[in-house]
C-alpha positions as CSV (number, residue, x, y, z in Angstrom):
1,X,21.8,-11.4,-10.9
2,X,18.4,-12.2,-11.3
3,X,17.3,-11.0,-7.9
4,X,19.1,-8.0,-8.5
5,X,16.4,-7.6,-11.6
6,X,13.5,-8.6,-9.8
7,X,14.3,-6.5,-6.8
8,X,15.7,-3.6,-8.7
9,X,12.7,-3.5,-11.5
10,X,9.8,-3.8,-8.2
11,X,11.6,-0.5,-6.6
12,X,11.2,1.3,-9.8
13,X,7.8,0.2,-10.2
14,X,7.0,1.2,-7.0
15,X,9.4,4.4,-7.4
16,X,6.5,5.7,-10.0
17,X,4.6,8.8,-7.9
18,X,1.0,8.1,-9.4
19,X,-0.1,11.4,-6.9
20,X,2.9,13.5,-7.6
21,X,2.9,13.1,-11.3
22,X,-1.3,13.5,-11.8
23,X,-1.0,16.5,-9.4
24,X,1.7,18.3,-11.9
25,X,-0.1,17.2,-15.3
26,X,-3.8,18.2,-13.8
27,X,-3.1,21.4,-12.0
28,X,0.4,21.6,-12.3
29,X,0.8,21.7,-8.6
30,X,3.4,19.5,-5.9
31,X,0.7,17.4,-4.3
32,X,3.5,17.3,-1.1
33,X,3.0,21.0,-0.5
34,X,-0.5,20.9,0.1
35,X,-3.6,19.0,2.5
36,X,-1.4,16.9,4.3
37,X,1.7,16.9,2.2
38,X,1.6,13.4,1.5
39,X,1.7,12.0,-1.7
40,X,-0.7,9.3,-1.5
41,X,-4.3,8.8,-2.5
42,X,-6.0,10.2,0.5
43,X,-4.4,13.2,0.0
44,X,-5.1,13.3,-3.9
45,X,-8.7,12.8,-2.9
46,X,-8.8,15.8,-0.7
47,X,-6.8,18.3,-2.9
48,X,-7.4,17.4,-6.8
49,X,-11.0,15.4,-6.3
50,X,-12.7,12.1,-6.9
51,X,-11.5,11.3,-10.2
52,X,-7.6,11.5,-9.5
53,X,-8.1,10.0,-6.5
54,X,-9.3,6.9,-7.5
55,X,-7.1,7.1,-10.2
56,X,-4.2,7.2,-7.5
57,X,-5.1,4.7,-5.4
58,X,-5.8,2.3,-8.3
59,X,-2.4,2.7,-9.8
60,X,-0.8,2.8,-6.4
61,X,-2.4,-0.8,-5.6
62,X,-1.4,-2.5,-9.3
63,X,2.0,-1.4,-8.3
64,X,2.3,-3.4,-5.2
65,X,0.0,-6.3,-7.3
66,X,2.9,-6.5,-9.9
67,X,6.1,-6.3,-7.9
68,X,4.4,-8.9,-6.0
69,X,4.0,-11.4,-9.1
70,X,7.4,-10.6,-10.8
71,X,9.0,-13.7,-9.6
72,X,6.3,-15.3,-11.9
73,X,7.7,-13.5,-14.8
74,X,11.3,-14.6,-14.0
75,X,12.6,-17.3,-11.8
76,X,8.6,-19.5,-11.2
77,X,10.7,-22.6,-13.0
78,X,14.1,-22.3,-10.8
79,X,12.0,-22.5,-8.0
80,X,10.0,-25.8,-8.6
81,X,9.0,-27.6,-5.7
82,X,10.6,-25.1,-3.5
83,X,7.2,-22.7,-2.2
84,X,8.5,-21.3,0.9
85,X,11.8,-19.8,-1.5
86,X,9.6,-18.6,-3.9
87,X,7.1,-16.7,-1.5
88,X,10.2,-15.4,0.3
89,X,11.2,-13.6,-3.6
90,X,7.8,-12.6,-3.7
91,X,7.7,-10.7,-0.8
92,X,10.5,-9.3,-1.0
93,X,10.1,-7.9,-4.4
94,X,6.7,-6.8,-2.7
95,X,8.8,-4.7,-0.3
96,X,11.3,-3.5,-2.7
97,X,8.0,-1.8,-4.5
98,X,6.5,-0.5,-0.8
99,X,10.4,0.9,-0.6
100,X,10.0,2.7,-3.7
101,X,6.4,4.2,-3.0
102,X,7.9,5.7,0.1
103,X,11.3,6.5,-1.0
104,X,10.3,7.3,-4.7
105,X,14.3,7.8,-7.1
106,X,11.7,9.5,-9.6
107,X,10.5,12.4,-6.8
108,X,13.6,13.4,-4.8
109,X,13.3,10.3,-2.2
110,X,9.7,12.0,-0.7
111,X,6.4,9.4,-1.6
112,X,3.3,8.1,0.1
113,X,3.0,5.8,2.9
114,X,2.9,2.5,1.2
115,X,-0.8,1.5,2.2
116,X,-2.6,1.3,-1.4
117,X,0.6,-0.8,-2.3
118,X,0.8,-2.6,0.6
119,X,-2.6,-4.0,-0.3
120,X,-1.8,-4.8,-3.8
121,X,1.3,-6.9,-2.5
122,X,-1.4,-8.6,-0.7
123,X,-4.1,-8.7,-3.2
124,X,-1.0,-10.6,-5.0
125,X,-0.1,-13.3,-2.6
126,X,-3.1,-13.6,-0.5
127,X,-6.1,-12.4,-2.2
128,X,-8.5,-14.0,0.6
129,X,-6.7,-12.2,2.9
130,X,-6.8,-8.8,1.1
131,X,-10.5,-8.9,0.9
132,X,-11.3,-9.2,4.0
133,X,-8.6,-6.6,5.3
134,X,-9.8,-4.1,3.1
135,X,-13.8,-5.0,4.0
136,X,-12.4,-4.2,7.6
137,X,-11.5,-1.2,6.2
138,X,-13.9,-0.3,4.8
139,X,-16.2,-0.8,7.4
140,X,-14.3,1.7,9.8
141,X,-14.1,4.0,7.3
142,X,-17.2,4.5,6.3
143,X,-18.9,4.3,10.1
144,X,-16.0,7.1,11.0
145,X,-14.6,8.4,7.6
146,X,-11.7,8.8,9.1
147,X,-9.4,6.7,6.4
148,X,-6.6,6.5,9.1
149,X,-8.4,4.8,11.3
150,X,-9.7,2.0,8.7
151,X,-6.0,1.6,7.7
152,X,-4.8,1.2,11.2
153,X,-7.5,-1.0,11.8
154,X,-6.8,-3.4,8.9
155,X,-3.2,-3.6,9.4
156,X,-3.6,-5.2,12.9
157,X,-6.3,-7.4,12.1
158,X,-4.4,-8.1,9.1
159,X,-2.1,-11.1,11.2
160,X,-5.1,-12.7,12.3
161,X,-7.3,-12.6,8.9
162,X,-3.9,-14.7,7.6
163,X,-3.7,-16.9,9.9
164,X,-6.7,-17.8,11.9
165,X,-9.3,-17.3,8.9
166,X,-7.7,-17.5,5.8
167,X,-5.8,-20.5,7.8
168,X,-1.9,-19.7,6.1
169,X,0.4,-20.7,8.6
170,X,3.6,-21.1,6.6
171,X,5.9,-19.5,8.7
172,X,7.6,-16.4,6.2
173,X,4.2,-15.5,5.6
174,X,3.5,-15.3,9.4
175,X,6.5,-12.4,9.4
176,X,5.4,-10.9,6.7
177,X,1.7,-10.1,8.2
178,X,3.2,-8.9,11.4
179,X,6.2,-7.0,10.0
180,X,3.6,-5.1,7.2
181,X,1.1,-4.5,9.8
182,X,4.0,-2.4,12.3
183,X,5.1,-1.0,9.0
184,X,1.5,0.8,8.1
185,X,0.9,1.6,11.8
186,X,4.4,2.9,11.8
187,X,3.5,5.0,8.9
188,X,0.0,6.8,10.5
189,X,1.9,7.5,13.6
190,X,1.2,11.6,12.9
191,X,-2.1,10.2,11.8
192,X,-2.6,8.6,15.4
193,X,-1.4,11.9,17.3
194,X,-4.2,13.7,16.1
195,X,-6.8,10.8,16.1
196,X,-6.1,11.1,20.1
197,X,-6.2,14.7,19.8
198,X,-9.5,15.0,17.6
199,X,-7.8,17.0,15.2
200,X,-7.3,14.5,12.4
201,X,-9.1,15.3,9.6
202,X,-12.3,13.0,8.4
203,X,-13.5,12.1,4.3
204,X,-17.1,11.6,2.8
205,X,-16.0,9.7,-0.5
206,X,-19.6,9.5,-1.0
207,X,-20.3,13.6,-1.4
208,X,-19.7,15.8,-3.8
209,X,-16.1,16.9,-2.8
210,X,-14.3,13.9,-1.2
């Protein structure tokens, strides 16, 4: 019963469509039927600015942060002396949330691509980690601006930041890294088509209009 909560009460949180919601209250507009049709941050960027973008993408990460550290909340105590169980909850409530970002109960089933909280389930568990990922990120993005490219990149360097640098070689957490990384690469496939194309579409966070 009490994973049922914890894994129940992460898909809601991540159920909660940051993009799709901002998108109706701002302009009153379905974020999914315009840019790219996704409702994620980079998307909110593109088609309601800089403000709701961030705003997005911040939210979207807490969510992933939170499911991540509802086992603390709950069950920490039942699981004394027992890490590896614990982790295990933890990321699967982190999962639960990713679910629910993706397959949102509050928007008809159609969300984002789990990235932003993707990296808050890391930021959670493995903030070392998290940092450098999204510094790798960063660093793509900026020298390309294409955002699909930084993501991409972080998720396979992701496996080795856990486990050669931030030196985390419990075994679940080894999974986790590799599953999570296919999962976001997965996700940009689209993305990838047109990055081999040239048609995929670059962002200058740092202009005027994002």
């Amino acid at each position: 019963m009490l994973l049922f909560f914890i894994v129940f009460g992460a898909y809601l949180l991540g159920s909660i469509p940051t993009a799709i919601w901002l998108g109706k209250s701002l302009q009153g507009i379905d974020i999914r039927m315009h840019g790219s049709k996704n409702a994620g941050a980079t998307n909110t960027f593109r088609v309601l600015g800089k403000k709701a973008g961030w705003t997005v993408l911040l939210i979207d990460i807490l969510k992933g942060t939170l499911a991540a550290n509802l086992p603390h909340f709950f069950s920490e105590a039942f699981f004394s002396g027992y890490k590896d169980e614990f982790l295990i909850l933890q990321l699967v409530a982190g999962f639960s949330a990713v679910f629910g970002h993706v397959f949102p109960v509050f928007a008809q089933f159609r969300g984002g691509k789990g990235v932003a909280t993707s990296l808050g389930i890391v930021l959670g568990i493995n903030p070392p980690a998290a940092a450098v990922c999204l510094s790798i990120f960063l660093l793509v993005f900026i020298s390309s601006r294409y955002v699909s490219l930084g993501a991409i990149t972080a998720a396979l360097c992701f496996p080795l930041v856990s486990y050669f640098f931030i030196h985390n070689d419990t075994r679940i957490m080894i999974i986790f890294t590799v599953v999570l990384g296919v999962l976001v690469i997965w996700a940009h496939r689209k993305n990838i088509e047109r990055l081999l194309k040239g048609t995929e579409n670059r962002m200058n966070l740092f202009s005027k209009k994002a």
